[in-house]
KOLSE-427616 format. One record per residue: residue in one letter; x, y, z of N, C-alpha, C in turn. Coordinates in steps of 0.001 Angstrom, whole numbers. Layout:
ATOM   residu    n_east   n_north      n_up   ca_east   ca_north     ca_up    c_east   c_north      c_up
ATOM        A         X         Y         Z         X          Y         Z         X         Y         Z
...
# end
This chain:
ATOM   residu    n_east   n_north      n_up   ca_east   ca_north     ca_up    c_east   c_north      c_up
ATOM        X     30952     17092     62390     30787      18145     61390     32123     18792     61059
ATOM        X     32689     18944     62106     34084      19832     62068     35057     18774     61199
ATOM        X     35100     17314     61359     35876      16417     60510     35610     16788     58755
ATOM        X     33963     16863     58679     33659      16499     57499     34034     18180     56777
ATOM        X     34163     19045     57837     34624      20061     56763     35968     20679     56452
ATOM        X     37057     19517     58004     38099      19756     56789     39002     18834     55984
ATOM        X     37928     18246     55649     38403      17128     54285     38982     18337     53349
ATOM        X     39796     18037     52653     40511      18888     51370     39542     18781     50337
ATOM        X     38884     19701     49158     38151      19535     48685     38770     18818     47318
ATOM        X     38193     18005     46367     38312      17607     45154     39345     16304     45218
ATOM        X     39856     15917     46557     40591      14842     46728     39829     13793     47220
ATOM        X     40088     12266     46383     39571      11057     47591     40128     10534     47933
ATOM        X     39077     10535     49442     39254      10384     50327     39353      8888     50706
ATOM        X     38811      7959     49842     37842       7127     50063     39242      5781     50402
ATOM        X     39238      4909     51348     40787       3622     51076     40523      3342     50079
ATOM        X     41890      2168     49756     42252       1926     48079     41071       811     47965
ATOM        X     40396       308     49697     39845      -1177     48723     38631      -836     47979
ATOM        X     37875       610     48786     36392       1272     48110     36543      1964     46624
ATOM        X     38085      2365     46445     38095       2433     45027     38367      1365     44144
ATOM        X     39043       326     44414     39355       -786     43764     37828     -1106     43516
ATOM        X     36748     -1049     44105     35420      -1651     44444     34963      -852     43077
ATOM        X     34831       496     43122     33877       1243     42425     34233      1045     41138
ATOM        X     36054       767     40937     36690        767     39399     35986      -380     38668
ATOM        X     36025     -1593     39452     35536      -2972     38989     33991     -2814     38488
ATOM        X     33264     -2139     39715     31804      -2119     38689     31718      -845     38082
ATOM        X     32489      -310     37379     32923        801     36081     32904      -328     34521
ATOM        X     34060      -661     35043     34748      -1622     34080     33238     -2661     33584
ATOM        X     32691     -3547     34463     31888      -4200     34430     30133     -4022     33630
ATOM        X     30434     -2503     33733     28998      -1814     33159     28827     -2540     32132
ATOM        X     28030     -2641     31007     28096      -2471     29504     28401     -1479     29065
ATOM        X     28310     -1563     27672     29071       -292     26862     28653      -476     25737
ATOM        X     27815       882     25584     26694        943     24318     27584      1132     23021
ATOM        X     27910      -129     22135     28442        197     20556     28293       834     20111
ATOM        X     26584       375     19996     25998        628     18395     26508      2075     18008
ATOM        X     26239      2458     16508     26988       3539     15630     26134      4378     15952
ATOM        X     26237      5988     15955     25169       7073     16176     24129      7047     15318
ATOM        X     22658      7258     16040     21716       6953     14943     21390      8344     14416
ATOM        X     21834      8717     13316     21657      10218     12775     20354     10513     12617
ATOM        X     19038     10346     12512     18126      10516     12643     17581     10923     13978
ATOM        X     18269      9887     14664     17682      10784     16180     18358     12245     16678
ATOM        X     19816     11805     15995     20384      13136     16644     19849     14394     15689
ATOM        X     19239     13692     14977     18289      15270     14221     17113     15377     14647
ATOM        X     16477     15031     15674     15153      15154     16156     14472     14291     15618
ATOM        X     14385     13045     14759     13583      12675     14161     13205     11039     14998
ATOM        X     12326     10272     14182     12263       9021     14639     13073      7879     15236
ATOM        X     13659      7361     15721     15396       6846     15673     15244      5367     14416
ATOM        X     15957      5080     13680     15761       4385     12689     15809      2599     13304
ATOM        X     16609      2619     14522     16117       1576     14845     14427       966     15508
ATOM        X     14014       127     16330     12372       -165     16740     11762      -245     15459
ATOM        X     10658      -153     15836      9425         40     14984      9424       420     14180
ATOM        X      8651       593     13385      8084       1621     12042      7348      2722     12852
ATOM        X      7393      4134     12697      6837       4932     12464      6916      6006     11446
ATOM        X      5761      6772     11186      5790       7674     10427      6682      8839     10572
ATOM        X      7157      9303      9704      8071      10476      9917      7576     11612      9234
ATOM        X      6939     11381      7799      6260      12660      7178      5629     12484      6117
ATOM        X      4503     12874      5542      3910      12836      4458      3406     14201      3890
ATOM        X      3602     13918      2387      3941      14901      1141      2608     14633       194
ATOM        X      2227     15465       280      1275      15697     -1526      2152     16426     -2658
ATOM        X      1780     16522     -3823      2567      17301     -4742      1954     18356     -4351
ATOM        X      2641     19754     -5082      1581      20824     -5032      1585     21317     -6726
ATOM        X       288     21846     -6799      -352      22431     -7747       243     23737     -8394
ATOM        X      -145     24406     -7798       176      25985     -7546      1790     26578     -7929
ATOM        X      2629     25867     -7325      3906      26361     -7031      4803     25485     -8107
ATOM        X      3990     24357     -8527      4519      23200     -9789      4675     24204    -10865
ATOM        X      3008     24510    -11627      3161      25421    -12366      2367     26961    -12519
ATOM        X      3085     27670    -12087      2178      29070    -11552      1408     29662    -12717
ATOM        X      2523     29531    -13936      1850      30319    -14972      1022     29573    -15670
ATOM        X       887     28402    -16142      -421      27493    -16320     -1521     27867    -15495
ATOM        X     -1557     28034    -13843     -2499      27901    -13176     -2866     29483    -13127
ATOM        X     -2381     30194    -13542     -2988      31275    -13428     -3751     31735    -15107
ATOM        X     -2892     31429    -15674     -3568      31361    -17157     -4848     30253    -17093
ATOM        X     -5045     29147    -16627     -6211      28946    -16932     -6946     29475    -16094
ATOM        X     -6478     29926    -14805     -7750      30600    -13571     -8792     31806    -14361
ATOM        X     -7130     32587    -15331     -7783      33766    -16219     -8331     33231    -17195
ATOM        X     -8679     32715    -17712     -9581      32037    -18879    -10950     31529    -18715
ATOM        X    -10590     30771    -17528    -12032      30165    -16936    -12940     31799    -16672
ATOM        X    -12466     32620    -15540    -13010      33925    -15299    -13561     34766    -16397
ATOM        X    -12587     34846    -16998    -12680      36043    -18874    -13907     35179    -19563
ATOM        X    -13676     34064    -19891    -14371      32962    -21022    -16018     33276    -20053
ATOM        X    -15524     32760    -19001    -16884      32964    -18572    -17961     34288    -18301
ATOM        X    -17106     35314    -17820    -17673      36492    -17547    -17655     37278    -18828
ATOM        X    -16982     37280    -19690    -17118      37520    -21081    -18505     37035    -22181
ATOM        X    -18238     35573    -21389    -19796      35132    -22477    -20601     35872    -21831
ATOM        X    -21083     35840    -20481    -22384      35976    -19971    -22927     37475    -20477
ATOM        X    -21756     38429    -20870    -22144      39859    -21201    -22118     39541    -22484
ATOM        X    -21951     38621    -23693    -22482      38434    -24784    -23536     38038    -24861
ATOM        X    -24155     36896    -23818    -25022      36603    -23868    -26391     37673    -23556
ATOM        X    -26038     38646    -22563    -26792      40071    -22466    -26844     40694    -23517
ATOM        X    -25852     40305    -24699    -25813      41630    -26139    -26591     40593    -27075
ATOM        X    -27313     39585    -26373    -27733      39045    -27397    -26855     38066    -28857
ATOM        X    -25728     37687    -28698    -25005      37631    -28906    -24522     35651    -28757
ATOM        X    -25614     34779    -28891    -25626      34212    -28982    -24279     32594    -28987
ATOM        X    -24270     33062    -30296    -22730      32136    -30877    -21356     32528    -30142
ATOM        X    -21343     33705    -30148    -19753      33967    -29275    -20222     33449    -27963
ATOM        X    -21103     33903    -27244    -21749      33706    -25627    -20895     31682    -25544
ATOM        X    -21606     30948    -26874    -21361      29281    -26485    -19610     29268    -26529
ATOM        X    -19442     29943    -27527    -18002      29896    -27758    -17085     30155    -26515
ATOM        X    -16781     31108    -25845    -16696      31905    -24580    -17098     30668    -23657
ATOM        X    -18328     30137    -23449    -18826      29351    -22692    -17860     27898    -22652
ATOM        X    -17678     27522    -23690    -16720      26018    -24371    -15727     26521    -23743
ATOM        X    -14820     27389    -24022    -13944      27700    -23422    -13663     27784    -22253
ATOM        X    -14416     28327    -21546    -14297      28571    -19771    -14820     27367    -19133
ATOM        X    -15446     26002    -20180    -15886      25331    -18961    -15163     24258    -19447
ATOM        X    -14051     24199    -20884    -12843      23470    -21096    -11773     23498    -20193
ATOM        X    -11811     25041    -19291    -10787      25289    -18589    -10519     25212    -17424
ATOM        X    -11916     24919    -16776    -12271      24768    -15924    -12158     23087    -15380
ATOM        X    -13110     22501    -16702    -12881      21168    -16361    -10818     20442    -16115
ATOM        X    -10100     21089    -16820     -8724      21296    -16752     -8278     20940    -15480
ATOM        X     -8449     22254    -15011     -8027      22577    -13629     -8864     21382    -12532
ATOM        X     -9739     20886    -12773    -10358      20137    -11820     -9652     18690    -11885
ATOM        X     -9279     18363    -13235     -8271      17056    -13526     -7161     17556    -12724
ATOM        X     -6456     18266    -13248     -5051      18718    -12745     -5008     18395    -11077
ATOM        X     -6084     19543    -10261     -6084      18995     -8986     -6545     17676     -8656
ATOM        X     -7563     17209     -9127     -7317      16069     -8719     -6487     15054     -8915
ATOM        X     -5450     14647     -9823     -4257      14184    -10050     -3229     14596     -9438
ATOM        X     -3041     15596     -9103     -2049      16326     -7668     -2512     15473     -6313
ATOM        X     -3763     15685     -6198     -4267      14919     -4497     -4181     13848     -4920
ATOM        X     -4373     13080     -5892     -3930      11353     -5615     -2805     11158     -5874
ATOM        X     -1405     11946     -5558      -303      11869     -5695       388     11872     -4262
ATOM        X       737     11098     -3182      1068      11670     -2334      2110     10589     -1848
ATOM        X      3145     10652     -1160      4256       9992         8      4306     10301      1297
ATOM        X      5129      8985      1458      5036       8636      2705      6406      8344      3275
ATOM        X      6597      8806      4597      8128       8656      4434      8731      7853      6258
ATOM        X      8656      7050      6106      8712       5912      7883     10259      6352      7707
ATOM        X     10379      5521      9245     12051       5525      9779     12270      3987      8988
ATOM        X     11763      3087      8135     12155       2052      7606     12322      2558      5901
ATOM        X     11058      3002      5185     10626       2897      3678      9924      4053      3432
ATOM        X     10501      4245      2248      9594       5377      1638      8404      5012       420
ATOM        X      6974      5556       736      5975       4576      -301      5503      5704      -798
ATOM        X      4976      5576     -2439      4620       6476     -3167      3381      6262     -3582
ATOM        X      2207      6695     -3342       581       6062     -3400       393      7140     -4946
ATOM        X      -406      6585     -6078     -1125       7128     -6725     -2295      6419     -7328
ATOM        X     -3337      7894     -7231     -4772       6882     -7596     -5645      7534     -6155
ATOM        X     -6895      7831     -6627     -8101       7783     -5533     -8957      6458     -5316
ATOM        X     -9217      6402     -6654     -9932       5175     -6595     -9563      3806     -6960
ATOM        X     -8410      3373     -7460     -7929       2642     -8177     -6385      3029     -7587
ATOM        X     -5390      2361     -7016     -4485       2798     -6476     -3371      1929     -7070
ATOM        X     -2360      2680     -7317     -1252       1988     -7268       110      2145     -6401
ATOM        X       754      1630     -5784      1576       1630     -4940      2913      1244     -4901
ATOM        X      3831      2070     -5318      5474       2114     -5091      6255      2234     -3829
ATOM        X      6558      1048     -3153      7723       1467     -1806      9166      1224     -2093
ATOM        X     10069      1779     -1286     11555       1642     -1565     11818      1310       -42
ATOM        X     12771       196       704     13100        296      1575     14434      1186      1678
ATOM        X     14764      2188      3067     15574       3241      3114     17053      2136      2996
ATOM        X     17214       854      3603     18304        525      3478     19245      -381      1632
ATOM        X     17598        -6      1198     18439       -387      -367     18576      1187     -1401
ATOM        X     18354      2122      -386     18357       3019     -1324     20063      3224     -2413
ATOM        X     19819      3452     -3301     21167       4021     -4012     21043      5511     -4509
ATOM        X     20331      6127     -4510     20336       7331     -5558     18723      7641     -4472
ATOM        X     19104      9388     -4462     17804      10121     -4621     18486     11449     -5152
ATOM        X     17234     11472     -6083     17742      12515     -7532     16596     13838     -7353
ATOM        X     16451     14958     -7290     16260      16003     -7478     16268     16626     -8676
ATOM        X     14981     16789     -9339     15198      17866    -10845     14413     18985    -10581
ATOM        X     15074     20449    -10775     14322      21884    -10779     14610     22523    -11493
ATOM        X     13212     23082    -12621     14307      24270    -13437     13765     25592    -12811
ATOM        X     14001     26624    -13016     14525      27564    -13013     13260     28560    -12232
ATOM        X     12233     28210    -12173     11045      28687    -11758     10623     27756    -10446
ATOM        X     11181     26349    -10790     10749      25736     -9386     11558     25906     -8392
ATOM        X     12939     26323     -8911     13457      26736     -7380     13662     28116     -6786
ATOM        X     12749     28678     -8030     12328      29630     -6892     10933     29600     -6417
ATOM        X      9929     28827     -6565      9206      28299     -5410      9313     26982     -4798
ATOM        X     10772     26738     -4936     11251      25767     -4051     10552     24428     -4006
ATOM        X     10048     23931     -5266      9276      22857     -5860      9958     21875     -6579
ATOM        X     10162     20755     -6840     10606      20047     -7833     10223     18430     -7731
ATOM        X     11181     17783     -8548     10803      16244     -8743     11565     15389     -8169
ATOM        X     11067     14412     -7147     12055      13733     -6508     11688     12498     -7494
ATOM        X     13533     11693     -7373     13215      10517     -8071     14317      9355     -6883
ATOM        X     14112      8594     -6808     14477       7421     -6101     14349      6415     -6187
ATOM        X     16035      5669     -6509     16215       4253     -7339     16891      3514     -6071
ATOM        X     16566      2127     -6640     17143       1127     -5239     18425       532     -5704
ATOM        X     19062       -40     -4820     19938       -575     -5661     19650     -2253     -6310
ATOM        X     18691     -2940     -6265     17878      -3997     -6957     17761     -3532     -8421
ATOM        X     17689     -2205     -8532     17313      -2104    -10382     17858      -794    -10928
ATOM        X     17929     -1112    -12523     18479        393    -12764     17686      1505    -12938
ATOM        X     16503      1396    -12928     15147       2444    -12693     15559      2770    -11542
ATOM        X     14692      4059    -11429     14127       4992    -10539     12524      4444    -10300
ATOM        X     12373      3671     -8906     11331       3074     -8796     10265      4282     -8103
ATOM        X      9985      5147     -8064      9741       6301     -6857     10274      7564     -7664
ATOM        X      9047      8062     -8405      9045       9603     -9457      8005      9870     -8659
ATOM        X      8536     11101     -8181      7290      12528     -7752      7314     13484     -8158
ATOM        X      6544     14599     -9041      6814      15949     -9547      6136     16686     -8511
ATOM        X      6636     17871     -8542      6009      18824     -7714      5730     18439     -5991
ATOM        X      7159     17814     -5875      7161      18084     -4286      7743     18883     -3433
ATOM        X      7161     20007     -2509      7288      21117     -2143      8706     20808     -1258
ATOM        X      9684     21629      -763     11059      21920      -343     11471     20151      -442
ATOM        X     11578     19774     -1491     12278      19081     -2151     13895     18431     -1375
ATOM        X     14509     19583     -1011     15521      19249      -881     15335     18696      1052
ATOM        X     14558     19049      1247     14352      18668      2862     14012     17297      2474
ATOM        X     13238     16851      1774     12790      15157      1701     13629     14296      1652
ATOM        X     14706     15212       562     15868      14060       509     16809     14272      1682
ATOM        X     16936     15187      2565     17664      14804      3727     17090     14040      4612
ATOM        X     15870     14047      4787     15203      12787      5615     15372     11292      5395
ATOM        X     15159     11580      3715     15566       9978      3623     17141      9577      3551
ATOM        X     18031     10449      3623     19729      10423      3959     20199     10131      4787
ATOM        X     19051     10509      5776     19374      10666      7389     19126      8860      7731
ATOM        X     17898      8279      6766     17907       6939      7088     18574      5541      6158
ATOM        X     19167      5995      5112     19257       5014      4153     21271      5013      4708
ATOM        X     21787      4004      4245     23318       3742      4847     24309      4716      3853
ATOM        X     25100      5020      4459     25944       6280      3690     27591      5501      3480
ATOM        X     27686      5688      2424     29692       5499      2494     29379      3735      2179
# end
């Protein structure tokens, strides 16, 4: 005990042949190349392995266009609650009129959302796919390593609810194969797919 404690501290101790020993299987290790995978070092999927999912997007409604959706919310309400007290005054013809109206506006809004929900992406550590359609589907993918361009358009109301249109072209064509309107923090999507498509 008394030897081992007065070794000098932070010096080795060890003969030259046990270090010659330890240097050789140093040297001998492997030695991991590959380039940093920026995706992992952001918490995300690592872009090499498998496919997995990383995130999926609907458009949104609401925050696309506020003042449309609130103008027809008020129309459907007014048109409707308006006729029904014509229709109490006896009041016939305005009551249908009022009525056409609120259930024109109504039917509106029920297209609108449902064309929002069959709008949605998908975003893997390989490809990004753009599904539209409930019943009848059509289907746009981009793989992340041909990406060339992801484009962002907002005017002036969508960024301040932080809404807009992603567009994303490959480098195979001069289109933009991959248009989405009204996808919510916008600018986060396209760092995800930055994080996987080749840079420089």
């Amino acid at each position: 005990m008394a030897d081992a404690a007065d070794k000098p501290k932070g010096i080795d101790t060890r003969d030259p042949d046990e270090r010659a020993a330890d240097a050789a299987r140093d040297e001998s290790r492997p030695v991991d190349t590959r380039p940093a995978d920026r995706a992992e070092q952001a918490g995300l999927p690592p872009d090499s392995g498998p496919e997995q999912e990383v995130t999926r997007i609907r458009a949104a409604m609401l925050r696309t266009a506020p003042f449309r959706f609130f103008s027809l919310a008020v129309m459907v309400l007014g048109s409707l609650g308006y006729g029904g007290w014509m229709a109490y005054q006896n009041k016939p013809i305005i009551a249908a009129l009022l009525g056409v109206v609120g259930l024109g506006s109504m039917a509106y809004l029920i297209v609108w959302k449902v064309q929002t929900y069959a709008c949605r992406l998908r975003v893997t550590n390989k490809r990004t796919v753009m599904t539209i359609g409930l019943f009848s589907r059509r289907t746009t993918e981009v793989l992340h390593d041909n990406i060339r361009n992801v484009k962002i358009e907002q005017n002036f109301w969508q960024r301040v609810w932080n809404v807009g249109q992603v567009s994303i072209a490959s480098s195979g064509t001069d289109e933009e194969e991959i248009v989405m309107p009204g996808v919510p923090t916008p600018h986060e999507l396209a760092r995800i797919v930055d994080l996987y498509r080749p840079l420089g």
